[in-house]
LUMDREN-763670 format. One record per residue: x negated, z, y of N, C-alpha, C, O in turn. Coordinates in steps of 0.2 Angstrom, whole numbers, plus 5000, padded with zeros to 4 digits. Each point is the difference from the previous one (the first is absolute). Example, Ala and Ser with C-alpha at 12.3 -4.5 7.8 and 13.67 -1.06 7.14 Angstrom:
// LUMDREN-763670
493450394972500450005006499650005006499550034999 500749935006499650015006500450035005499750015006 
END
This chain:
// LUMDREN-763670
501849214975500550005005500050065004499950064997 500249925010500050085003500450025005500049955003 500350104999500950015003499949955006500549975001 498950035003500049965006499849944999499549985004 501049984990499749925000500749965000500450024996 499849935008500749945000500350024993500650025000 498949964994500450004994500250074997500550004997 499250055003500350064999500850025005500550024997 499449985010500450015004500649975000500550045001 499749884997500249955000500249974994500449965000 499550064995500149954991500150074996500550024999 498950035000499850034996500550084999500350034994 499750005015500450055001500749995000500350044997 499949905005500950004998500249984994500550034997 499049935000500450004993499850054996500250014994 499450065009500050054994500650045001500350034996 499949985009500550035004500549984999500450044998 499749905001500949984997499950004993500550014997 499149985000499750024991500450095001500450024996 499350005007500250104998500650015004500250054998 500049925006500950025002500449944996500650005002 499149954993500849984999499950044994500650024998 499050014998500250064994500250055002499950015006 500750044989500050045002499850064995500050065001 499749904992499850044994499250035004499549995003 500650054995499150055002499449974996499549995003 500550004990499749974996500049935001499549974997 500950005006499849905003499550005004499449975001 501050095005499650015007499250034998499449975002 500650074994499350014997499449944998499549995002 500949964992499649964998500249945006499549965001 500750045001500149955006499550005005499749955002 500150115001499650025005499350014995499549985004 500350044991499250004996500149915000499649985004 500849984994499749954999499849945008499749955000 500750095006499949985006499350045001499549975003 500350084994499250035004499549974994499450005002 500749984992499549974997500149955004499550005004 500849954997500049955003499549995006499549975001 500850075002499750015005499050035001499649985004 500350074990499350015001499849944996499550004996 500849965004499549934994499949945006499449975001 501050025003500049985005499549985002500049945000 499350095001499349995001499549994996499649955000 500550104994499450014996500350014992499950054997 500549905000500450004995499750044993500350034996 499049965004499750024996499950094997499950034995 500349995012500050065002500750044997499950064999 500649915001500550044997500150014993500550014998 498849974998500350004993499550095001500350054997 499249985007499750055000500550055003500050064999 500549925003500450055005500550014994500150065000 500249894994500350024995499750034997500550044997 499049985000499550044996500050045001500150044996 499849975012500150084999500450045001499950064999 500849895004500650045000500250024994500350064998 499649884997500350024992499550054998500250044995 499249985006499650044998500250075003500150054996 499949965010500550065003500750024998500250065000 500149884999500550044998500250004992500650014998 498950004997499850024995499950074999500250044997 499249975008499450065001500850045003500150064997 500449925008500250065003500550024995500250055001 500049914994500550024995499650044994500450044997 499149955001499650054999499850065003500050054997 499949955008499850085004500750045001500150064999 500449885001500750045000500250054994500150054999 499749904997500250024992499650074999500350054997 499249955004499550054996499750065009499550035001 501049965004499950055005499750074996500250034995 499350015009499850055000499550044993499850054998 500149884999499649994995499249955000499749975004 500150054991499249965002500149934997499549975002 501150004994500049965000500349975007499849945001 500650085002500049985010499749985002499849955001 499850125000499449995004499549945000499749985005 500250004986499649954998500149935003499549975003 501250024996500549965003499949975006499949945002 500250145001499949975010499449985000499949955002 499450094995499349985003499949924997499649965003 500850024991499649944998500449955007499749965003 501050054997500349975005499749975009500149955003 499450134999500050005006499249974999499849975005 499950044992499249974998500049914999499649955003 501050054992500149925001500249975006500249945000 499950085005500649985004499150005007499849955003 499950104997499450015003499349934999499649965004 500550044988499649964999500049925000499649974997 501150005006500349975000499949965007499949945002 500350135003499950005006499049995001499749965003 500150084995498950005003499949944997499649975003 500750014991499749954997500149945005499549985003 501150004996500249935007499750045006499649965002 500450075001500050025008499350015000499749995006 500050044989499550045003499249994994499550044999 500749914997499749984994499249955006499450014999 500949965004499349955002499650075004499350004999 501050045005499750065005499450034994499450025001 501049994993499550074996499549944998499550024999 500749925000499349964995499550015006499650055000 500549905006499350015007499950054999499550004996 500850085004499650045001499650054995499650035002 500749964991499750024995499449954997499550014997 500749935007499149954997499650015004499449974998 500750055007499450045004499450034995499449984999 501150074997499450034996500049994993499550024997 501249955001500049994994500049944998500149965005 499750014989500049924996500750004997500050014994 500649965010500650004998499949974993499549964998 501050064998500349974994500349944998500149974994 500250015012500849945001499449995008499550025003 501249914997499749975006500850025005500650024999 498949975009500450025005500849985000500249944999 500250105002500849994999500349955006499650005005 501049964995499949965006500650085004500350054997 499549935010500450045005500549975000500149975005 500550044990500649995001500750065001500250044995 500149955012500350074998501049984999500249955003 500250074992500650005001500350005006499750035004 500749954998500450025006500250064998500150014994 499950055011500450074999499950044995500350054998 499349924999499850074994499650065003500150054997 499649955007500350085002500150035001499850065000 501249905003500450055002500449994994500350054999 499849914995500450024993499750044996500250054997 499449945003499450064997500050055000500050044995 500149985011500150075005500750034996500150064998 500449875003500750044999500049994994500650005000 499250004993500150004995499750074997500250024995 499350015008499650064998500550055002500250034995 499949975010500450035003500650024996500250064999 500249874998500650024995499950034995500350054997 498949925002499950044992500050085000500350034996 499149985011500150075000500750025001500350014995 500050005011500750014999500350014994500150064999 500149914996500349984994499750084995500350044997 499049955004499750064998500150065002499850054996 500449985010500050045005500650044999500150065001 500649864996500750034999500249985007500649985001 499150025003500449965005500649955000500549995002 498949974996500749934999500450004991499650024996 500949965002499949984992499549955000499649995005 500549974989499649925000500649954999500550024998 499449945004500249945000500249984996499550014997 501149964999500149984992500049935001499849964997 500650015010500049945001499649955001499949995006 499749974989499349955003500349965006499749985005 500950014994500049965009500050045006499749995005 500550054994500250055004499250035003499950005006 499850014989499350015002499549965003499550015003 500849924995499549945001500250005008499649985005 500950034994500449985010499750055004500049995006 499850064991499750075005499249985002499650015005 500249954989499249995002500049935003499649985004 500850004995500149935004500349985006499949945001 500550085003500350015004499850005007499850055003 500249874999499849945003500050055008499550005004 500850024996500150055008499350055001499850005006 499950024990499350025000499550014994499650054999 500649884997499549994996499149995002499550014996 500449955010499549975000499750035005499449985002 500850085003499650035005500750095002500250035004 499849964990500350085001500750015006500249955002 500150094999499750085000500050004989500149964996 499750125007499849994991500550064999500050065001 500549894996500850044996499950054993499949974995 500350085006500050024993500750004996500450015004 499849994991500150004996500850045003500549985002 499350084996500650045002500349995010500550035003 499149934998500450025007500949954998500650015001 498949924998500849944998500250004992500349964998 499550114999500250004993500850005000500349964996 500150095007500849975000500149945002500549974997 499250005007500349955004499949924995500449954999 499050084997500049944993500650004995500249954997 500050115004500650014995500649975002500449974996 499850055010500549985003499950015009499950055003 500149875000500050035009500949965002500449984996 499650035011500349975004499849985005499550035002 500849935002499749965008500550025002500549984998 499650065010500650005003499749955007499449995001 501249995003499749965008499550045001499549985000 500650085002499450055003499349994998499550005003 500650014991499349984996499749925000499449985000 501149985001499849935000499949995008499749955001 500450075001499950015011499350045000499549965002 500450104995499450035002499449954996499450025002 500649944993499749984997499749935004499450005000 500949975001500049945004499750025006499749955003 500450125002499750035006499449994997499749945001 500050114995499350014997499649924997499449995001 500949984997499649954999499849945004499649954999 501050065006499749945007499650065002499549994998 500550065005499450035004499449994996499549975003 500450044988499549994998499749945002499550005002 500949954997499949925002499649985006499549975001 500850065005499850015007499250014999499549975001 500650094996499450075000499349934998499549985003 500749994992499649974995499849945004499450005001 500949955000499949935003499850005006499449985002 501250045005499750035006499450025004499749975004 500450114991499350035002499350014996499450015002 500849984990499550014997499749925001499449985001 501050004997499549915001499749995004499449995000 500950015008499649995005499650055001499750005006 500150064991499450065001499449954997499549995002 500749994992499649944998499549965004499450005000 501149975003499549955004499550035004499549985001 500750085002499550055004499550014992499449975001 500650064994499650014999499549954997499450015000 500949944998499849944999499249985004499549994999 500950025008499649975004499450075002499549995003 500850064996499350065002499550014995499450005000 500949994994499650064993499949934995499650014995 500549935005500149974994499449935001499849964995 500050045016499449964996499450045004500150055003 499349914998499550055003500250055009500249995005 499550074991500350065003499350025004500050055004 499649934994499350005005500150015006499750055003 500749895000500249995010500450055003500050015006 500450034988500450035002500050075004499850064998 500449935009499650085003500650054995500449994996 499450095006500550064997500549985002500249954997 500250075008500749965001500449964995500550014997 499049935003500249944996500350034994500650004999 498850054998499950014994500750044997500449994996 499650065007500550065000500849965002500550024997 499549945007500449945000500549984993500550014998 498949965000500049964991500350054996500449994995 499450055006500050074994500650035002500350044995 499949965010500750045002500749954997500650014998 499049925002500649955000500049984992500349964997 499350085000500050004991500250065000500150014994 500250055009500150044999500849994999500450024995 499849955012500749975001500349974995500650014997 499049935001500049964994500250034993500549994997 499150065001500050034994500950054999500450014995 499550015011500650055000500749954998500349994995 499849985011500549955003500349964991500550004997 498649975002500249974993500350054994500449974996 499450085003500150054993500950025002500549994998 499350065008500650035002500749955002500650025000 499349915002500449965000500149964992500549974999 499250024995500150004995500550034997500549984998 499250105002500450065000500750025001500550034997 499549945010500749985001500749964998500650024999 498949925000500449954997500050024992500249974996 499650085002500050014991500550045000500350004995 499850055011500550075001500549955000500549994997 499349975008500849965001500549964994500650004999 499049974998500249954992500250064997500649984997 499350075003500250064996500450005000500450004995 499850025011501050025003500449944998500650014998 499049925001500749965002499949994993500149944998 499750104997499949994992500450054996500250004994 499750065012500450064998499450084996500150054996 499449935008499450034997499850055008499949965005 500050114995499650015007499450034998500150054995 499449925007499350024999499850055007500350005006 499250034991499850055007499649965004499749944999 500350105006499549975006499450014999499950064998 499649905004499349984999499650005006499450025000 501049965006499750045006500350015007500549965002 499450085001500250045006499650025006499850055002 500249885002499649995005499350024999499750015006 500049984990499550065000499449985005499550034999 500649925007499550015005500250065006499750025005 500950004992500250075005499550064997500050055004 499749964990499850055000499550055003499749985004 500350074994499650055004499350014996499650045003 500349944992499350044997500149944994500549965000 498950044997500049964994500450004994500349964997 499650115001500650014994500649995001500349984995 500150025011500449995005500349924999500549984999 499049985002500049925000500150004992500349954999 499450094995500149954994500750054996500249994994 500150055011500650044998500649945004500550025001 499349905001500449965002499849945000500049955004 499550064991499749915000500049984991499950064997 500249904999500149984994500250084998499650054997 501149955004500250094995500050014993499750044997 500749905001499850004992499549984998499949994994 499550015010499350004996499850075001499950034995 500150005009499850085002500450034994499750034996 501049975004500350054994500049974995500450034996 499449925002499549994993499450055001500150054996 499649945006499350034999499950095001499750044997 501049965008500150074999500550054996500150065001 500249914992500350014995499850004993500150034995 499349915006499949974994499150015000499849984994 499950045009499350025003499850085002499850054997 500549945009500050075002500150045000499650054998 501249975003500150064995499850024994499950065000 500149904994499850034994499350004999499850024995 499549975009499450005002500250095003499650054999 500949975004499850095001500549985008500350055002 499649895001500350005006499850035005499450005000 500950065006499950065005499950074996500050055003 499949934990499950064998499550024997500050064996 499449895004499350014994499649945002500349955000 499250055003499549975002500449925004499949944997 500450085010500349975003499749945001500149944998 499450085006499149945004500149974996500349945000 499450084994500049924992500649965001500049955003 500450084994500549975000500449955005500349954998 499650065010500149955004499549945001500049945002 499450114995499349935001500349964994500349945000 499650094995500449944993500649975003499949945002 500650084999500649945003499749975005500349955002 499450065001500049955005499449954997500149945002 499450074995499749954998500249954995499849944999 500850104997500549954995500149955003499949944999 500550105007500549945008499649965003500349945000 499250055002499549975000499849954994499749945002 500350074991499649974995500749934998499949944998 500750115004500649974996500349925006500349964997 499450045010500049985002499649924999500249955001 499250064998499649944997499350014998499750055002 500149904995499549994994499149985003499649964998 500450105009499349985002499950085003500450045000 499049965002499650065003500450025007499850065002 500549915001500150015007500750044998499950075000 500549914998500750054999499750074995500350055002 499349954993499850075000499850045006500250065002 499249905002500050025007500550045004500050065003 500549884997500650015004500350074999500150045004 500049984987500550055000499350075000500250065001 499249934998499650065000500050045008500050065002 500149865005500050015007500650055001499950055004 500749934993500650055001500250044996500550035001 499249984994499850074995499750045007500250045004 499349934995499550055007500450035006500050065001 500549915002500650025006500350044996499950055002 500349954994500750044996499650074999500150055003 499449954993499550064999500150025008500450045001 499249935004500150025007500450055003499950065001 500749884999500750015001500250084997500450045003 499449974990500350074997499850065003500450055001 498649925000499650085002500450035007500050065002 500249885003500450005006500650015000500349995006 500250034987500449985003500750075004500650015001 498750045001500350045004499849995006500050045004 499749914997499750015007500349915002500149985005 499949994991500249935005500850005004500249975005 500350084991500749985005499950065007500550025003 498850004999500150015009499849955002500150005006 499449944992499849965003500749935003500449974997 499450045011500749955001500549944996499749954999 500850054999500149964997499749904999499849984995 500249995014499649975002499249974996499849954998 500050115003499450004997499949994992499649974998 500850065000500050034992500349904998499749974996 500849995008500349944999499549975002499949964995 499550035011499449955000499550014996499649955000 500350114996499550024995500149964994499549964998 501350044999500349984995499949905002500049964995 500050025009499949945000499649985001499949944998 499550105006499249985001499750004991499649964998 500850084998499750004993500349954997499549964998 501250005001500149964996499849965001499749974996 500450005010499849935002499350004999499949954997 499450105005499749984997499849994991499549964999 500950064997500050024993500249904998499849974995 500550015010500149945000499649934996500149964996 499350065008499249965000500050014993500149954996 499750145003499949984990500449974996499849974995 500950035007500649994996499849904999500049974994 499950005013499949944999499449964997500049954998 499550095002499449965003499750034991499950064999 500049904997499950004993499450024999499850044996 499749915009499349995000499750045005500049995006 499550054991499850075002499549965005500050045005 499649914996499849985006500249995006499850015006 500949954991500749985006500050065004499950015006 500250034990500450085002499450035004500350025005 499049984995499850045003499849965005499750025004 500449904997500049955006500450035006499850015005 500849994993500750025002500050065001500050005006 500050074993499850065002499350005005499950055004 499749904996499450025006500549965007500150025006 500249924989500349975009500550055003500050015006 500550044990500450035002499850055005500450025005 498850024993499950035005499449995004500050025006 499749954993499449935004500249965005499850005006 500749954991499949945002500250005009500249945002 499850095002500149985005500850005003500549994997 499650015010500650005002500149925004500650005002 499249964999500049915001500549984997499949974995 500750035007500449944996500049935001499749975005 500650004991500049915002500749995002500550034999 499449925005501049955002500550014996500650015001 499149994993500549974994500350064999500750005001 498950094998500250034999500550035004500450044998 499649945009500550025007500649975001500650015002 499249924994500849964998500250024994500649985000 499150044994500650044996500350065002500550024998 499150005006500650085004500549965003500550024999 499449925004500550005003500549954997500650005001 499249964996500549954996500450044995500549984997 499250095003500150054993500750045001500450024996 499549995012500250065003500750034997500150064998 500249895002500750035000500250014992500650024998 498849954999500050004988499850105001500250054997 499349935007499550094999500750045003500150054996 500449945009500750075002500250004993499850044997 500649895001500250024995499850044994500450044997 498949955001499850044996500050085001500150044995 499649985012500150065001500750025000500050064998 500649915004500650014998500150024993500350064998 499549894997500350034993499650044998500250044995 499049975008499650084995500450055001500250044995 500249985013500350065001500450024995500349954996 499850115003500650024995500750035004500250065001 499949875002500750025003500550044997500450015005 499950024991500650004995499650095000500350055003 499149944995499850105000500250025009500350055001 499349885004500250075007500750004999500350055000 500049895000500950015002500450084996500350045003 499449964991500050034996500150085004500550035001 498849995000499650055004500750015004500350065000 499949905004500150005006500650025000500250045004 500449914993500650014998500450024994500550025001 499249994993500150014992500549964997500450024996 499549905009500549954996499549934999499649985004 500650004991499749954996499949925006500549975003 499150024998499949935007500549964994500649985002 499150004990500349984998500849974998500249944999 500150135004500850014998500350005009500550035001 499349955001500250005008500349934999499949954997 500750075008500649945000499649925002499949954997 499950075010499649945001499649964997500049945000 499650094997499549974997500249984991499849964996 500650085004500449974995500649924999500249984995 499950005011500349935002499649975001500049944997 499350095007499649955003499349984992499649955000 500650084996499549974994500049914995499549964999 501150045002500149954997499749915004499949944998 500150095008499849955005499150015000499749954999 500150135002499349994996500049974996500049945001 500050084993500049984993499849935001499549984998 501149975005499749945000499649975005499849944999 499950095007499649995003499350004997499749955000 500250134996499449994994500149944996499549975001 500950014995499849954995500149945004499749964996 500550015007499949945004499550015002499649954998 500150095006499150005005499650004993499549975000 500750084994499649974995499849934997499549965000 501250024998500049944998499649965004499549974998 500650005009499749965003499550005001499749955001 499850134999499350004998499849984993499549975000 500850064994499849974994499949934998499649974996 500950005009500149934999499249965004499649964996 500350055009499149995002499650064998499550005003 500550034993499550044999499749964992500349984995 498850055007499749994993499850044996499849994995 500350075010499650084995500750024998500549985004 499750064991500350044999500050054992500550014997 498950005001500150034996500150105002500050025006 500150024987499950065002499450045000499549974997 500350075006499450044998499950014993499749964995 500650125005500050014994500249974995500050034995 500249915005500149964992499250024997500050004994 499450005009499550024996499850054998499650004996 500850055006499950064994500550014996500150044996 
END
């Protein structure tokens, strides 16, 4: 099931929502809400939720132990067997068929090839279960005494299966006890038709562009074309992740949970570090909490240390040669970006913003293009193939025109200039505050009526 389907929107969402406002016990609302997001992640792939209880019961064992025995070697013992099983759990399913190919290259495997099967969302629970463990060990968080209470934290249908990746101590009071006031239930509702909008709207129909540039022979295609296809994966990916994001932000609120933000315009940015300081945030402060900093961070062989996170981010993302590519290409920028980075803020704003989009967009190619032949077909058309467009391509600009304003509308980060400009929230403005609710349903009506003819709609990232 997935937030942009009739039956989730329609059946699924209201009866979970009158399930947790007619309790008013914390512990109903708890088991009430694990048994709507089991529910919910079985929906697809049933077989898969007996793996998701294994390891939540097995986490919340491990973190009652590292609790118990903090700042001792039996802890420590604790956390490593904890976060090792949780890893080899995650390489095994995700990343098991990648290492057989390339270890029987030169080796005479022992077992026979693994099939490529991945869990939904295991590597954003995965993520968030290391995280508690370490936490737990750190002192930061207690541990959890309660198994539902912890079941609901790894389970927790709002971003179990494509993130953001919550940790533990952000909604750990809110496990214990929350509240929903109208404000919360108003802001939550804003957030989740935008998401809705974001996701059906503009990410589906970025689809059909790229559909039709990148997905069959790309041979004919002059540069234009190509650079075309690849901007409209670019739209795609964002629209899709960051409009999921949204709608996860949003269930939160009207559950009584606030998760952080995951991203912030980030085609506004000015440099590349810049872009991933607003692009999947709780994957970057994963990686820079739990990675970096304790590798030495800014303070003991930096370059390693950026090149290693960024090749994880790349590695973490999927189970072939191109996403290592991917993160080694922007390892490479970041390292760049450091040796410069007293010398990049004289260079004009402008410039420093078409640099930052000349790089992503193309980082794009790698990201999509699996098959390292594809990829270098597709990179000769980008700068080879010629400036010759076709009919077809002049009538998607223009049958397009007015899908492409809007998108340039929602990249901007209206709310920062207003911000700049006034130091009052766009948000909190009288106007726009009456005029929401009439969005609101503008979004899920234009949703619904495309979901209802539409054939595509899955997420991206449900693959990693």
């Amino acid at each position: 099931m997935v937030f942009s389907s009739l039956t989730f929107l329609y059946v699924f969402l209201p009866l979970s929502l009158l399930a947790h406002y007619i309790f008013r016990n914390n512990f109903v609302r708890n088991a009430g809400l694990t048994a709507f997001s089991l529910f919910f992640y079985a929906w697809g792939e049933p077989m898969w939720i007996f793996l998701l209880l294994f390891t939540s019961l097995f986490d919340y064992a491990c973190g009652l132990l590292i609790g118990r025995f903090r700042g001792s070697l039996k802890g420590s013992v604790f956390l490593w067997t904890g976060v090792l099983v949780n890893l080899a759990l995650l390489i095994g399913f995700k990343y098991g068929a990648f290492l057989w190919d390339n270890l029987s290259l030169f080796f005479s495997m022992p077992f026979a090839r693994p099939e490529n099967t991945l869990p939904i969302g295991i590597s954003f629970y995965t993520f968030q279960t290391i995280s508690y463990l370490v936490d737990v060990h750190r002192g930061d968080v207690q541990a959890q005494k309660n198994p539902v209470y912890f079941l609901l934290f790894v389970s927790l249908f709002h971003q179990l299966v494509a993130g953001p990746i919550v940790r533990y101590q952000t909604i750990a009071e809110e496990i214990e006890g929350r509240s929903v006031s109208w404000d919360l239930i108003s802001s939550g509702i804003n957030r989740f038709c935008l998401g809705l909008f974001k996701k059906v709207i503009l990410a589906n129909t970025a689809y059909e562009l790229v559909s039709k540039y990148l997905e069959t022979g790309f041979q004919n295609l002059s540069a234009p074309e190509a650079w075309f296809g690849i901007t409209m994966f670019s739209i795609q990916i964002y629209f899709d992740f960051s409009g999921y994001s949204d709608m996860a932000i949003g269930l939160g609120r009207l559950f009584g949970f606030h998760y952080e933000e995951n991203f912030r315009h980030p085609y506004a940015a000015i440099s590349v570090g810049d872009f991933y300081r607003r692009w999947h945030i709780s994957l970057g402060k994963f990686f820079r909490d739990y990675v970096y900093i304790p590798m030495g961070g800014n303070r003991k062989f930096q370059m390693r240390n950026i090149m290693v996170v960024w090749l994880l981010t790349g590695t973490w993302h999927g189970a072939s040669w191109n996403f290592v590519l991917w993160g080694f290409y922007f390892g490479c920028f970041m390292l760049l970006e450091k040796l410069l980075e007293d010398f990049l803020p004289r260079i004009p704003r402008i410039l420093r913003h078409s640099y930052t989009l000349l790089i992503i967009v193309f980082s794009r190619a790698i990201f999509y293009f699996v098959d390292f032949e594809r990829l270098k077909s597709f990179c000769i058309t980008l700068f080879t193939g010629g400036v010759r467009v076709g009919e077809g391509f002049i009538t998607d600009l223009w049958e397009y025109s007015i899908w492409f304003v809007v998108v340039v509308l929602f990249c901007i980060p209206w709310n920062e200039i207003f911000l700049e400009n006034s130091k009052v929230s766009l948000r909190s403005s009288a106007g726009l505050k009456y005029f929401m609710p009439v969005i609101n349903l503008v979004f899920l009506l234009s949703s619904t009526v495309m979901l209802v003819d539409s054939t595509y709609n899955p997420f991206i990232y449900f693959r990693f």
